[in-house]
N, C-alpha and C positions, 0 to 999 in steps of 0.2 A: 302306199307305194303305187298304188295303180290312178290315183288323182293323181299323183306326180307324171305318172308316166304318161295318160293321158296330155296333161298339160305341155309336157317338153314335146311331144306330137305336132300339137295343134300350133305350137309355136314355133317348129321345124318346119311345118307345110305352108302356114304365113310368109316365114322366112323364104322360102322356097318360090312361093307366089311374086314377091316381089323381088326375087331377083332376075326370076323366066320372063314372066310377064309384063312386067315393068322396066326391070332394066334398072332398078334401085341398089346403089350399093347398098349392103347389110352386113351388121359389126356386133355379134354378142357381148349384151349387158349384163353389168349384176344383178339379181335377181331378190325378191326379201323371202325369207324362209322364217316360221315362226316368228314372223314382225319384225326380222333384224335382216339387213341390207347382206347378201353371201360376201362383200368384201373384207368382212370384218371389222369394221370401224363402227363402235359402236357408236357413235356422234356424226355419224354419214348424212351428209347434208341434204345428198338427194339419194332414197335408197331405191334401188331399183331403176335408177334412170341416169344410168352412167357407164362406160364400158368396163365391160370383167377386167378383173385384176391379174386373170391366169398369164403367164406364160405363150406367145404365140396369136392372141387372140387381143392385138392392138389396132388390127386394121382391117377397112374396111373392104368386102369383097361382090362379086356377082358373080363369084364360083360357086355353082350347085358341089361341089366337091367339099371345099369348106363348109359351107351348111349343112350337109349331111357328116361331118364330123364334129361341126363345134355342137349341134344340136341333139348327137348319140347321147348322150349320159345326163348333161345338164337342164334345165329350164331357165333358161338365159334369158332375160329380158331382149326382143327382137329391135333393135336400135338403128334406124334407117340416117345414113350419112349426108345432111345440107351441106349447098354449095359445091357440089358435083352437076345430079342432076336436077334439083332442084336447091331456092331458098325457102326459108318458112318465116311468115309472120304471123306473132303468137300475141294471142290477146285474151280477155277477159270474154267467158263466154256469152255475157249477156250483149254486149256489145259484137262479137262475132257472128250471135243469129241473128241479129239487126242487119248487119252488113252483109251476110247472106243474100236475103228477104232484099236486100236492094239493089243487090248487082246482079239476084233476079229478077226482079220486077223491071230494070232496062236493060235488060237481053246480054248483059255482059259474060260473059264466059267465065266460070267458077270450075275449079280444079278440085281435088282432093281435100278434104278438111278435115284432120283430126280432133279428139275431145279426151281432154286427159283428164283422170280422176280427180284431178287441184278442182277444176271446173274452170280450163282455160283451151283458145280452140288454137289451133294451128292450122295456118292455110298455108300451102303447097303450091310456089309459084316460081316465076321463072326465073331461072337460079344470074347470078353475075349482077344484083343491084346494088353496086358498091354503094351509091352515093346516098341510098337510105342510112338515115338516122336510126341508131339502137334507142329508141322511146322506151324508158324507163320510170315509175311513179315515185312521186316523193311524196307521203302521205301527207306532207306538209307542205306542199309545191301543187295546187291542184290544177296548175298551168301549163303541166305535165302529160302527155299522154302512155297508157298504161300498153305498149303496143309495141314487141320487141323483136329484133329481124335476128333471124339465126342464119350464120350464112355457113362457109369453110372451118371445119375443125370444131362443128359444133354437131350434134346427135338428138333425136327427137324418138321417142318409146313409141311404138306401132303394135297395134293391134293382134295380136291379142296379150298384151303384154302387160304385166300388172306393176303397180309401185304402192310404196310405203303409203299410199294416200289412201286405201282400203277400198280398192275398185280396179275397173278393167279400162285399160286404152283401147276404145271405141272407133270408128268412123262417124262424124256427124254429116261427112255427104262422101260415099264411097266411091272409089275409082273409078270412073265409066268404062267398062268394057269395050268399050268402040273408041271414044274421044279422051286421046291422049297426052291432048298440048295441054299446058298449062296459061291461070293468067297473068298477066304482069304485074308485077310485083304494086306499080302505082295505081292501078285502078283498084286495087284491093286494101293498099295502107288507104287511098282516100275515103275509102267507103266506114274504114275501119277509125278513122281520122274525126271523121265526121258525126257516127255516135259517140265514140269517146267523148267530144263534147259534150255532146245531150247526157250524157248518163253523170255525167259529173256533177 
C-alpha cells in the first residue's frame, strides 16, 4: 500500500509539473495493476497507455484542481494531450538517438523527447503539422518509414508513468527549464527520415 501510495504521489506531482510549469494539458490514464490494464479488458491492446474508463475523467485539463482530485486515490497513468500544445513524432529508438546526435551536431534546436518502455522515442514539436504524413511500417514494405505523427485526439504516457511493457516512461532529453519553444515538426521528421533509411 505505501509503494502504491508513493507512486500515485509522484505521479500527481509530474502531473502537477506539467501542468504549472509547462502549460501541458493532462488527462488520467489507465494504469496496469498486477500486469492487467485497471480498465478491465483483459485483451487491452495498450494497457496502461490509454485514458481511464472512469466516469468524468474524459478530458483533458491544466486545472491544478482536477489533478489534485483525479490523482487523490488512483495511480493513473499521467497522459499528456497532442495537438493542443504540442505534436509528437514517434519513432524507433535507435533511429531517434541518431536523429538526436544530428540536429545536435548542426545546432538545431531539440525540444522534449520521450522514451517509452516499447523502446520507442517521442519528440515533442510544434503542434498544427497537418500536412505530415502518419509513416507507418509494413514489415513487408521496407519502403516504408517506421516514424508516426500524433497530433489532435491522440495521448502519449509521461513520466513517470509505467505501462504493460514492464518499465518506466523516461525523459531521453528533459524539458529545459529556461528554453521553451519547441522545434518544428520538419526539421525533426527529416532528421528522423533520414536514419530511417540507414537503419533499414
Amino acid at each position: 500500500m505505501l509503494v502504491r501510495q508513493r507512486t500515485r504521489a509522484a505521479l500527481q506531482a509530474a502531473a502537477l509539473f506539467y501542468v504549472v510549469d509547462r502549460g501541458w494539458p493532462v488527462l488520467p490514464g489507465a494504469y496496469v495493476e498486477d500486469g492487467r490494464c485497471s480498465c478491465g479488458d483483459a485483451e487491452c491492446p495498450d494497457p496502461g497507455a490509454h485514458p481511464a474508463a472512469e466516469p468524468g475523467l474524459t478530458r483533458a485539463t491544466r486545472s491544478t484542481d482536477d489533478v489534485w482530485e483525479w490523482w487523490s486515490g488512483k495511480p493513473y497513468t499521467v497522459l499528456l494531450a497532442s495537438g493542443l500544445e504540442f505534436d509528437v513524432l514517434d519513432a524507433p529508438a535507435q533511429v531517434g538517438y541518431a536523429a538526436i546526435r544530428q540536429l545536435e551536431l548542426v545546432g538545431l534546436p531539440l525540444g522534449p523527447v520521450l522514451q517509452l518502455p516499447s523502446g520507442r522515442l517521442l519528440f515533442l514539436v510544434d503542434p498544427g503539422a497537418r500536412n505530415l504524413y502518419w509513416y507507418t511500417v509494413d514489415h513487408n514494405d521496407t519502403a516504408r518509414f517506421d516514424v508516426r505523427h500524433h497530433a489532435v485526439g491522440h495521448f502519449v504516457p509521461a513520466p513517470p508513468s509505467s505501462t504493460a511493457c514492464g518499465g518506466w516512461t523516461r525523459w531521453a532529453v528533459p524539458p529545459d527549464p529556461v528554453e521553451r519553444g519547441l522545434p518544428g515538426a520538419v526539421d525533426v521528421l527529416g532528421a528522423l527520415m533520414r536514419f530511417s533509411t540507414q537503419a533499414r
